[in-house]
C-alpha positions in Angstrom: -12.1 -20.7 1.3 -9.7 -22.0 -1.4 -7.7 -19.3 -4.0 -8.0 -20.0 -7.6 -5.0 -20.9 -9.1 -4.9 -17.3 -11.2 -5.0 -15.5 -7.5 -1.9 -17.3 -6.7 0.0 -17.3 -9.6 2.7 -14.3 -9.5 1.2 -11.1 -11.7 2.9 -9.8 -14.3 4.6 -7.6 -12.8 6.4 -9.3 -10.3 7.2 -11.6 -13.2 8.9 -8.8 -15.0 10.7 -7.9 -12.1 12.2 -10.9 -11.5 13.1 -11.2 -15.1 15.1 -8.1 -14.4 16.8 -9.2 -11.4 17.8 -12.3 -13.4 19.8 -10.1 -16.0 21.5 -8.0 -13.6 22.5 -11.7 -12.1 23.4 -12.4 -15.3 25.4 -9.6 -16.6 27.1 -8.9 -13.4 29.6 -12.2 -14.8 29.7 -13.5 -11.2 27.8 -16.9 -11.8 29.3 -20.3 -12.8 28.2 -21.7 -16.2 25.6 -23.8 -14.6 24.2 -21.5 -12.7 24.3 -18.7 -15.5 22.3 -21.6 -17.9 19.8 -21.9 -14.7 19.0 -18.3 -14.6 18.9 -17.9 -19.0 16.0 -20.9 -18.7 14.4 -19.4 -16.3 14.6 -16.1 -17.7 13.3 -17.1 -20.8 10.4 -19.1 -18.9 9.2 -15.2 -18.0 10.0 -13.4 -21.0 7.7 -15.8 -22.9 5.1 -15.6 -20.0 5.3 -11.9 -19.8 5.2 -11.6 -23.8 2.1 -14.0 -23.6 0.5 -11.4 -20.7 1.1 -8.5 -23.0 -0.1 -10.0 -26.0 -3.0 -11.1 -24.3 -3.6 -7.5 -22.9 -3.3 -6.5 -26.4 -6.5 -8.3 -27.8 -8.5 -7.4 -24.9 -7.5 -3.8 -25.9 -8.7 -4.4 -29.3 -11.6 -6.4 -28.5 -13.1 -3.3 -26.5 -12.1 -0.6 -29.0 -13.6 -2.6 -31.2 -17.2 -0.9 -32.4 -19.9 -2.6 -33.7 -22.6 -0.2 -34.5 -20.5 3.3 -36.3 -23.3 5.0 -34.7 -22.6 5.0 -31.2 -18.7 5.5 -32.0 -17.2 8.6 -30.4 -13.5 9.1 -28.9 -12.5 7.6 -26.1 -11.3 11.5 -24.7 -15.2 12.6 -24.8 -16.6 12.4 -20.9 -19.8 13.7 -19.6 
């Protein structure tokens, strides 16, 4: 059985953690210029993929809160 590419593409949160592990990299001061312009790239490589993933979370949000008939609107809090 073959994966689809979205099953093995990193999530989003192991996205975010490398991100972070980048800026600690970064901020520690103990890479060379090159090295330090490597890990910026990539870092901004995630944050844009990881903005994109939120944003993209966002509108599904809104696209299911989203009510089309007033009538059959109630709060989200209600359960039965």
């Amino acid at each position: 059985m073959t994966e689809s590419k979205e099953n093995t593409e990193p999530d989003f949160e192991s996205r975010l953690k490398e991100l972070e592990k980048l800026v600690e990299k970064l901020e520690s001061g103990d890479l060379t210029l090159d090295e330090s312009l490597a890990h910026y790239r990539r870092g901004v490589e995630l944050a844009r993929d990881c903005h994109g993933h939120l944003e993209k979370a966002r509108l599904t949000i809104e696209e299911l809160a989203e009510v089309d008939d007033e009538s059959s609107a109630r709060p989200f809090d209600d359960r039965e």
